[in-house]
N, C-alpha and C positions, 0 to 999 in steps of 0.2 A: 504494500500500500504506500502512497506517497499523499502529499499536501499537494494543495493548487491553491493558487488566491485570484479571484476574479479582480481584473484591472478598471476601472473606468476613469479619464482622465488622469488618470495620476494616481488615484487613492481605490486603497483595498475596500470592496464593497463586499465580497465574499472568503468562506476559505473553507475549501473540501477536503475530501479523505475518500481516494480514489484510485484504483488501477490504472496503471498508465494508460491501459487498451482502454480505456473507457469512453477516453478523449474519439476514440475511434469510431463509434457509433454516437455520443454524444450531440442532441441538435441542440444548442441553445441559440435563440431566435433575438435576445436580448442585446445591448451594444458590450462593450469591453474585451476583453480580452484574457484567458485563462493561462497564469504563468505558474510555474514548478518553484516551489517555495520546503524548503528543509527545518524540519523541528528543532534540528539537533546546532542549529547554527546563530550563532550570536557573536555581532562585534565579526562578523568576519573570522571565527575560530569554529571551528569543527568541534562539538564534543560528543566523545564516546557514551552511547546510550546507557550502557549496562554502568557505568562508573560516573558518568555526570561528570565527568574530566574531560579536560581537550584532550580530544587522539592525539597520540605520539607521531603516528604520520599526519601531516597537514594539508600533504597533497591529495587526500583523497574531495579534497574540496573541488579539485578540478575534473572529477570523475561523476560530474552531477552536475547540471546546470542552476538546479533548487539549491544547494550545496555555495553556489558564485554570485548569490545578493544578498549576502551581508546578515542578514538576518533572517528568520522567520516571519511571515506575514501575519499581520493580525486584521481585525475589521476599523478600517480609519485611518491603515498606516500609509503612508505615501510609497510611492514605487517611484526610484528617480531612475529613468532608461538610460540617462549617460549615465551614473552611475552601475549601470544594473543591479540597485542593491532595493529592499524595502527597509524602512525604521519610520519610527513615531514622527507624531508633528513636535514641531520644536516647543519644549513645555514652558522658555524662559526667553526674552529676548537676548538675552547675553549669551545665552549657553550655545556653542558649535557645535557643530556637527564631525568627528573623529574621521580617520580611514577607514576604520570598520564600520560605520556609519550609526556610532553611538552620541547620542547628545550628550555633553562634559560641560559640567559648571567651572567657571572662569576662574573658582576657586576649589580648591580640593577637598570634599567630602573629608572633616575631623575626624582624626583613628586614637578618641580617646573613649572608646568604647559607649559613650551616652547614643540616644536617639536625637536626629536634628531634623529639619525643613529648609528648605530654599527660598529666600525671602528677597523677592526681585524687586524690592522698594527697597529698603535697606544697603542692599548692592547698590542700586544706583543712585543712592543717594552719597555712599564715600567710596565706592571699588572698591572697600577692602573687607566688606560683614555682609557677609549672604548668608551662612548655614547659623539657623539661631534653634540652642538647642529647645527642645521637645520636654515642657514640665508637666506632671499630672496636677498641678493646679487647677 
């Protein structure tokens, strides 16, 4: 079985679980377009299904077309064709867009173990306070 994500203009409007042959008798009568989208791929890293780890081989990415955009398709998420990757709408105006076609805050997610937020007022109010931590207040 594989995934497909229905394309229309740009953004995922669908996403199946399908025999490839399927596509072979398949009529659909509707506009877009049906591309091969992989479960297993994020950021542009292959991971091993049984382990939830990136494969040790990374070339098997090139052995699959679903495998060669970036990520797995969801419903909403954009398909960029130069790219040929899909990922999310951009959640922050600051935030870019990675090689693996991950959105990155301008500032780096705190690894002092608390829970935080992204706080795009804050940010652009000094570039330097976007992640405010998360109180059960």
């Amino acid at each position: 079985m594989a995934h497909y994500a229905k394309v229309l203009n740009g953004k995922v409007v669908n996403v199946i679980v399908a025999e490839p042959d399927f596509f072979n008798t398949f009529v659909d009568t509707s506009t877009g377009e049906w591309l091969k989208t992989s479960f297993n791929i994020k950021g542009g890293v292959y991971y091993d299904a049984a382990t939830n780890q990136p494969a040790a081989d990374q070339s098997i990415i090139n052995d699959d077309e679903g495998r060669q955009r970036k990520n797995f398709a969801g419903i909403d998420y954009i398909y960029d064709a130069t790219r040929n990757a899909f990922y999310e709408k951009q959640p922050f105006a600051s935030w870019t867009l990675s090689d693996g076609c991950i959105w990155e805050s301008p500032i780096a997610y705190p690894t002092d173990g608390k829970s935080y937020i992204w706080n795009e007022d804050a940010y652009q109010a000094d570039n330097t306070t976007g992640w405010v931590e998360v109180t059960n207040d």
